[in-house]
C-alpha positions in Angstrom: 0.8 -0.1 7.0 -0.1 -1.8 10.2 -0.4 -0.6 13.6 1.7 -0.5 16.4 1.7 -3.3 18.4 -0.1 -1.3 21.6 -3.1 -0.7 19.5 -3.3 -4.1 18.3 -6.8 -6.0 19.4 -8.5 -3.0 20.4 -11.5 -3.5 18.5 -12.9 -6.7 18.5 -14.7 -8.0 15.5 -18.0 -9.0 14.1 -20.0 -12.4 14.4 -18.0 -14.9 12.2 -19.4 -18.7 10.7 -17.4 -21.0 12.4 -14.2 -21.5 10.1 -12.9 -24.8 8.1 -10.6 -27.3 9.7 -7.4 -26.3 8.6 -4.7 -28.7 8.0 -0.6 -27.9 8.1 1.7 -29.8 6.2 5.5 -30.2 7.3 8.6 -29.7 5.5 11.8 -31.2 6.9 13.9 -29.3 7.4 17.6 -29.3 5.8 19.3 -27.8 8.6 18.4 -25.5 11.8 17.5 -26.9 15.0 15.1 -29.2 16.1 12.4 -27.1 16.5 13.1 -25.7 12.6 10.4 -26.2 10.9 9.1 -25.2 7.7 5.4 -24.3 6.9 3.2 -25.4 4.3 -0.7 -24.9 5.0 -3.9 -25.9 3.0 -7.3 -25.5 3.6 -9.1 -28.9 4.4 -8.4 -31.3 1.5 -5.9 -29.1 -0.5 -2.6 -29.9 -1.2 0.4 -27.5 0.0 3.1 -26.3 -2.3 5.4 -28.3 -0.9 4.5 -31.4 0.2 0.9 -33.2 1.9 2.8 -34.6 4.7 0.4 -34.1 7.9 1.4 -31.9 10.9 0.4 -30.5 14.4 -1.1 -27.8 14.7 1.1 -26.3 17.2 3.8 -25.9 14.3 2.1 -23.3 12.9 1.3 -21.2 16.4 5.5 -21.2 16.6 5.8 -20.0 13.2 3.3 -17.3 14.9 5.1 -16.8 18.3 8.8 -16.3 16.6 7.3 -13.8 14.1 4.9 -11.7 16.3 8.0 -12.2 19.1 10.3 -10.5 16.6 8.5 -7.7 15.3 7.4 -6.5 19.2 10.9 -5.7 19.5 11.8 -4.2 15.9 8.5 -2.3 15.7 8.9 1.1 13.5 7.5 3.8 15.3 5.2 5.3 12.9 2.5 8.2 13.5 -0.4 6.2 11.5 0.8 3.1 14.2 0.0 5.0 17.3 -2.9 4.4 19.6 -4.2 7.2 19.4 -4.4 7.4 15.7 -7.7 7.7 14.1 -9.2 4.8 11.8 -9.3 8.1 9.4 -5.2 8.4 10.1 -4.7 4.9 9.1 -6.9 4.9 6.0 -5.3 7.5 4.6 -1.6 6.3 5.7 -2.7 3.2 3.3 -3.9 4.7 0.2 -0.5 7.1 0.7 1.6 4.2 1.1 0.6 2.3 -1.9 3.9 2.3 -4.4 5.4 4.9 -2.3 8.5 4.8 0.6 7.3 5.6 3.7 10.0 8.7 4.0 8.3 10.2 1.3 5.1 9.9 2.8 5.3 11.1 6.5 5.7 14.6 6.0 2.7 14.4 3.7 0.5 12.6 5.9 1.7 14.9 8.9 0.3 17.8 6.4 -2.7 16.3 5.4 -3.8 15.1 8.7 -3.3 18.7 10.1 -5.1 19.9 7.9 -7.7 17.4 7.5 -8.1 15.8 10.6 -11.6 14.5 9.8 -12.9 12.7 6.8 -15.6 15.8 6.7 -12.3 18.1 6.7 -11.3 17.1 3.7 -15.4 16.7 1.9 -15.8 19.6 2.4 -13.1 21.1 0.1 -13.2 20.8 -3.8 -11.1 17.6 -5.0 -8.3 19.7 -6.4 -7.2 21.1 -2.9 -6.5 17.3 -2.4 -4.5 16.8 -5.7 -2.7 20.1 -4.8 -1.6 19.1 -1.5 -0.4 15.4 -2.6 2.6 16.9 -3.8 5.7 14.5 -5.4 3.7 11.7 -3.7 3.4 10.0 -7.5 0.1 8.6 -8.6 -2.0 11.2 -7.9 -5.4 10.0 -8.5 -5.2 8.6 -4.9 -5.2 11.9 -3.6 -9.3 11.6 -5.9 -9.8 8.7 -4.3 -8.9 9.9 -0.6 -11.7 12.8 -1.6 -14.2 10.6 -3.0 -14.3 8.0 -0.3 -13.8 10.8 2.5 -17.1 12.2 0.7 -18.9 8.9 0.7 -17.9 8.5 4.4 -19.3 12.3 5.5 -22.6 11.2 3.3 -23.4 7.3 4.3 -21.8 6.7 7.4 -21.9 10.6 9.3 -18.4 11.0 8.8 -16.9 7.9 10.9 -14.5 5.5 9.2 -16.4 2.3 8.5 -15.2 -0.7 10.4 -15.8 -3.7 8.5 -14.5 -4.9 5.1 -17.4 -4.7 3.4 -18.7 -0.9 4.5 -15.0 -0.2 3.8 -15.1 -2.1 0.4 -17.7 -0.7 -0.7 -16.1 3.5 -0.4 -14.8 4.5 -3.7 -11.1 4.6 -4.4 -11.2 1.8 -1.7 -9.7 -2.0 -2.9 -9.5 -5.4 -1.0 -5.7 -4.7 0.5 -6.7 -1.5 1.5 -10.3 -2.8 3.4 -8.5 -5.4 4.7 -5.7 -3.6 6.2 -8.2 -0.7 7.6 -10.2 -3.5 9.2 -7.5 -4.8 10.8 -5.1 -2.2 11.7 -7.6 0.5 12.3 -10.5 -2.1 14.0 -8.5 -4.6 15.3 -10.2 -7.4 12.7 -9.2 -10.5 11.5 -9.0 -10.0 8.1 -6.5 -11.7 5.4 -4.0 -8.9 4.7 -1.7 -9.2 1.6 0.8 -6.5 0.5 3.6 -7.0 -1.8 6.2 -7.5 1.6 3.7 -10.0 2.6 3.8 -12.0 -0.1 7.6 -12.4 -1.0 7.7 -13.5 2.5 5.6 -16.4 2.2 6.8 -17.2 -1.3 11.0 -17.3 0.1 9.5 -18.8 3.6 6.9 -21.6 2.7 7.3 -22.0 -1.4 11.4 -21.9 -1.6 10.5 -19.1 -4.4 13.2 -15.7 -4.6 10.1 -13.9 -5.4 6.3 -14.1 -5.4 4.3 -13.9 -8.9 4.0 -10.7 -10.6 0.7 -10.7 -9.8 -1.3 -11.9 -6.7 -3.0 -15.2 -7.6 -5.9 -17.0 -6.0 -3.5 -19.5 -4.4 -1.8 -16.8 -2.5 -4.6 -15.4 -0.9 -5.7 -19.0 0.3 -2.3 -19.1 1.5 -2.3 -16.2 3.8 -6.2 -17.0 4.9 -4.6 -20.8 6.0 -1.5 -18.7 8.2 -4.2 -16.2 9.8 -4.0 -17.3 13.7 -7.8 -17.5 14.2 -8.1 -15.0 17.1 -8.7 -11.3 16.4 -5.4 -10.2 18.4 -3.3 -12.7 17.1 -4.2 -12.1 13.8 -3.8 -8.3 13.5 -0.3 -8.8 14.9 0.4 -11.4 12.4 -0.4 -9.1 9.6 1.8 -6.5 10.9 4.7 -8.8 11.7 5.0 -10.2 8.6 4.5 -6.8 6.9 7.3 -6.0 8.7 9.6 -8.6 7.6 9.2 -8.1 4.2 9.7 -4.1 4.7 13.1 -4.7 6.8 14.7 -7.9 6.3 13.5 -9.8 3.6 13.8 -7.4 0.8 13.5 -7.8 -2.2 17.0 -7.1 -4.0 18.8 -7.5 -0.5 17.7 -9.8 2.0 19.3 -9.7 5.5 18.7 -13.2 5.9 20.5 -13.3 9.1 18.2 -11.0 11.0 15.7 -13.3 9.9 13.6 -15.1 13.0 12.5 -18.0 10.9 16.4 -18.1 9.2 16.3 -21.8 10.1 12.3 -22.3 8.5 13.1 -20.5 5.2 12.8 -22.6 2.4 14.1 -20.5 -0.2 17.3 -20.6 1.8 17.2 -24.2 2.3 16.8 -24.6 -1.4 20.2 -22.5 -2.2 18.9 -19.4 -2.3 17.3 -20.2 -6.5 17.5 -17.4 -8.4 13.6 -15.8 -9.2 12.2 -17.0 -12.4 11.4 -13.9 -14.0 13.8 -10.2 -13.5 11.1 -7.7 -12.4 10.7 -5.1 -14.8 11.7 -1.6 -12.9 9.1 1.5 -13.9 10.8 4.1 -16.1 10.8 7.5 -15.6 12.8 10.1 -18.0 11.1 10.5 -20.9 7.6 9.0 -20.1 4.3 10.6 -20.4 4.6 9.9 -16.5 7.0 12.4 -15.8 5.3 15.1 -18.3 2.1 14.7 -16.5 3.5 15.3 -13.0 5.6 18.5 -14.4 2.3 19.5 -15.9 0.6 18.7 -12.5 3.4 20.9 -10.9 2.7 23.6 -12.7 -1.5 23.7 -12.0 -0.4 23.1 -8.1 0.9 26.5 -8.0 -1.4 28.2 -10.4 -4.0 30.7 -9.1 -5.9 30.9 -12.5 -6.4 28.7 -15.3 -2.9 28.1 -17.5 -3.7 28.6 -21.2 -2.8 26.0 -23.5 -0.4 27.5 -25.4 2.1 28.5 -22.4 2.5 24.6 -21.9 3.9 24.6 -25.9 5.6 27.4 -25.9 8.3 29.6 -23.8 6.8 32.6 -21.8 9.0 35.0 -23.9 7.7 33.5 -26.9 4.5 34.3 -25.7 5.4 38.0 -24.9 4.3 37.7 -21.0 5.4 36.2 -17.9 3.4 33.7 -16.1 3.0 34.7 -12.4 3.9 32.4 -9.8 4.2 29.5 -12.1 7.6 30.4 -13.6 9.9 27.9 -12.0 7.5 24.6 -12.8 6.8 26.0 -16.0 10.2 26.1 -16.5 11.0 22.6 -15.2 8.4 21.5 -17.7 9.8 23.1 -20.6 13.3 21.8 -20.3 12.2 18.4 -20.6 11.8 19.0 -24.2 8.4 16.7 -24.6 7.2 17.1 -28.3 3.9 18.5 -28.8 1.8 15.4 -29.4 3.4 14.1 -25.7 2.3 17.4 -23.8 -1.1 17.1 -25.5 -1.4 13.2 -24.5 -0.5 14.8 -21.1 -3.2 17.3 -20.8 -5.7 14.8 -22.0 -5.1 12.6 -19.8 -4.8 14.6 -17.3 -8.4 16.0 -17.8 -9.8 12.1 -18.3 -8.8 11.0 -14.9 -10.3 14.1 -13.5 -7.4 15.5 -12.3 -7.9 18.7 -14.5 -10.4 20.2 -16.2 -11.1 23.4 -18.2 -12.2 26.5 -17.5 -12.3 29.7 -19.3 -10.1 28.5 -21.9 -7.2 27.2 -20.0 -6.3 24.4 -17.4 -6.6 24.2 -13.9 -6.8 21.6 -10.8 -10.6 20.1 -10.3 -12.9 22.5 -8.2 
């Protein structure tokens, strides 16, 4: 997530080559005002999506200035946007907010960031603490990740956030969105950052498209490099502006078109709002070796010795004892009715990501 706008630009970045000419093509537009306008850019001799008619360059600075404009008044007021927040803060805020609603993750990152307050915090603690303290976040090998690369940052770069995308590229657990956005929003770099809000925005406001591809292609990512303002400032704002567009108003099932600041640019809506090309498939739940692996996950949270295999098969008074302190996920877990070849796909699993292991005979978090 990007940072508030009074942190923006406070780092400047490293030596750059000098960049390519860019060159922005025009749209007319269908209606809107005069100064409507809709965007195309290529780099140098490329072609835009929508048409190779030349423009001025200034077109694309008031596609900046009506964005940036916007989101200085609409800015969320987030912890992990805060001046004061550490680079540390904001790496973690990404790698929590990856597939996950930022309600769900604030009082986890308030939790972790109390208790870890340092990348050497959280290094210095076996990797299970982190998976325990993840919680409901969903997908918990992040929480592995947030360990390793908090590890690798206490062991190669004496326990400060790196600042470039490279350094940060290089941590474990750590992807291109996730380097890029620390870069920026933590450094104050000009770096290309694309997120899923980012890119349904440019899809409905420069390709007339409902939604973007299911996944990111190359063209998209030359897309956003070709919008980047060139300054550092400029661009970290841009990043978060447009972030921000995508989070509040142009959603994806419900757009609020007319809270839109480039309404009279979009080409999507100029097109008759098309319908997207393919229906997004929506993640199941019930039923899914997804949901048994969390409920397994719930119970080794709570545990305070290793769970024996058989009281994940079988119900404690079949056993003839009673688990202790364990009895209400263990219970959860039972009345999802999983058949045995799903619980032990589960486990497996479970103990191939590294987020269990065994010891002395039964189950338990990674130490």
């Amino acid at each position: 997530m990007p940072a508030h706008p009074s942190r923006l630009g406070n780092a400047s970045g490293s030596a750059r080559p000098p960049r390519r000419r860019r060159s922005i093509a025009l749209v007319t537009p269908v209606f809107g005002p005069p100064e409507s306008i809709h965007y195309s850019v290529g780099i140098e001799t490329q072609t835009s999506p929508i048409t190779d008619a030349p423009a001025d360059y200034a077109d694309l600075e008031l596609l900046h200035r009506r964005i940036n404009d916007w989101f200085a008044g609409i800015a969320r007021d987030l912890p992990w946007r805060e001046p004061d927040c550490s680079p540390w803060g904001v790496l973690v805020s990404e790698i929590m907010l990856q597939q996950t609603p930022v309600v769900r993750v604030l009082p986890v990152w308030y939790e972790w960031l109390k208790r870890w307050p340092t990348p050497a915090g959280l290094a210095g603690e076996p990797a299970g603490e982190a998976v325990r303290s993840w919680g409901r976040l969903g997908y918990p090998r992040r929480a592995l990740r947030l360990h390793a690369a908090a590890t690798a940052i206490v062991q190669e770069h004496g326990g400060r956030v790196p600042g470039t995308y490279a350094e940060l590229l290089a941590l474990p657990g750590v992807g291109s969105y996730t380097a890029a956005a620390v870069a920026a929003f933590a450094y104050g770099r000009r770096e290309t950052v694309v997120d899923t809000n980012i890119r349904r925005v440019h899809a409905r406001l420069i390709s007339g498209t409902a939604l973007p591809a299911p996944a990111l292609t190359a063209a998209e990512m030359r897309l956003a490099a070709a919008l980047l303002p060139d300054d550092d400032e400029t661009s970290v704002r841009w990043n978060a502006a447009v972030m921000e567009l995508g989070a509040l108003v142009c959603t994806a099932r419900a757009p609020k078109c007319a809270d839109c600041p480039v309404r009279d640019s979009c080409a999507w809506l100029a097109a008759g709002e098309p319908p997207p090309s393919y229906v997004p498939k929506g993640q199941a739940w019930h039923g899914t070796d997804r949901q048994v692996r969390g409920a397994v996950l719930a119970v080794l949270r709570l545990a305070d010795a290793p769970v024996p295999p058989d009281m994940f098969h079988r119900e404690p008074a079949d056993l003839g004892y009673a688990p202790v302190g364990i009895g209400m996920p263990l219970a959860a877990l039972h009345r999802l009715n999983s058949a045995p070849e799903q619980l032990d796909r589960a486990l497996a699993g479970l103990l191939a990501d590294g987020l269990a292991e065994m010891h002395d005979g039964g189950f338990r978090l990674p130490a």
